[in-house]
N, C-alpha and C positions, 0 to 999 in steps of 0.2 A: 856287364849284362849282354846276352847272347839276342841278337832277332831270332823270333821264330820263322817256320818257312810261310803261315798266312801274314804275318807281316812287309813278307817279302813279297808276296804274291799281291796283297795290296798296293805297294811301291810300286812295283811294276806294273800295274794296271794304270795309277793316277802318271806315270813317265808316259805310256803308252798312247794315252787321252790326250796326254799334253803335248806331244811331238804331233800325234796327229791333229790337230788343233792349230799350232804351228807350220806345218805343212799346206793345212787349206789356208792360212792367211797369203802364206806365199806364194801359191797358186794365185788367189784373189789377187795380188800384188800385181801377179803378170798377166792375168788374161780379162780383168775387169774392164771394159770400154773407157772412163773416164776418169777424173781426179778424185771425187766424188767417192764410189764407190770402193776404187783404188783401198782409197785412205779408213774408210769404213772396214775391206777386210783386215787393213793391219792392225788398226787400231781396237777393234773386239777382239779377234780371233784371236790376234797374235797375243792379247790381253791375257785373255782366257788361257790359253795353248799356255804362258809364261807360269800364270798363277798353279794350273794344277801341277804343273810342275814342281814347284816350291812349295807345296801343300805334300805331295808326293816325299819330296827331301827332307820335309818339317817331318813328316810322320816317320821317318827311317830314323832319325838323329833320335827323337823322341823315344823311339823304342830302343833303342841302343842306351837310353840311357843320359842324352844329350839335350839341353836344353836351350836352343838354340835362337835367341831374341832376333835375331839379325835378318833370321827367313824372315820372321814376322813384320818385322820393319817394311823388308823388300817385299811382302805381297802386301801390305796397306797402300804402302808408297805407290807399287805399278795399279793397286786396283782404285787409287784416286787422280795420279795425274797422268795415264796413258787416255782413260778415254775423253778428259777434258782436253789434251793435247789434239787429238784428233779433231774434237769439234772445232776447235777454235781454229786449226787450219784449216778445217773445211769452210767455215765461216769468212775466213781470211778470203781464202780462192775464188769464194758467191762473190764478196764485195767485189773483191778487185775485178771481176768480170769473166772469171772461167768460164766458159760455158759446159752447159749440160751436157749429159749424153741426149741425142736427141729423138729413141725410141720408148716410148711410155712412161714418160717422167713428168712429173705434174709441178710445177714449180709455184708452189702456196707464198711464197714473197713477191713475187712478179708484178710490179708496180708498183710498192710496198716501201720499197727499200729503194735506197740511191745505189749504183752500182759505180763506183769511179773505171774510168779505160784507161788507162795507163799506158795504152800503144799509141804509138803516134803514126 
């Protein structure tokens, strides 16, 4: 079975979404002020940027004719444990005492939480 060329033109739309999506994580990656944030853009963007991607791939195999379980796997997979990953390193970072970026950040656990210092 042949793709048609709106098939194609949809693949390449959802490629297109998704590299750009992966481009701003990686920007974020570099020009974000702190950990925080940092990890925020890789961990959406680059989420996102990854899934339309594979969503993109899913539909090309699919129209060719191909039934492809494995994309499925790999977008359930990245759309359950990339953004819990992130939290949880972010969470890690609060505790152990990162500190903020220190312009207009409201820190809602501030006194709340124990924070360990680990530096000596």
């Amino acid at each position: 079975m042949t793709v048609t060329e709106t098939v194609k033109i949809i693949v390449v739309v959802f490629l297109l979404i998704g590299a750009f999506f992966s481009l701003v994580a990686a920007l974020g990656v570099v020009r974000l002020p702190d950990v925080y944030t940092r990890n925020h853009a890789a961990s959406k963007s680059a989420t996102l940027g990854v899934m339309v991607i594979l969503i993109g791939t899913f539909i090309y195999f699919y129209a060719a004719g191909h039934s492809n379980t494995r994309l499925l796997l790999a977008l359930v997979f990245i759309f359950l444990t990339s953004p819990v990953g992130g939290h949880l390193i972010n969470r890690a970072a609060y505790y152990s005492g990162v500190k903020l970026w220190d312009k207009s950040i409201r820190d809602d656990l501030k006194g709340k939480v124990k924070i360990r210092n680990f530096e000596k």
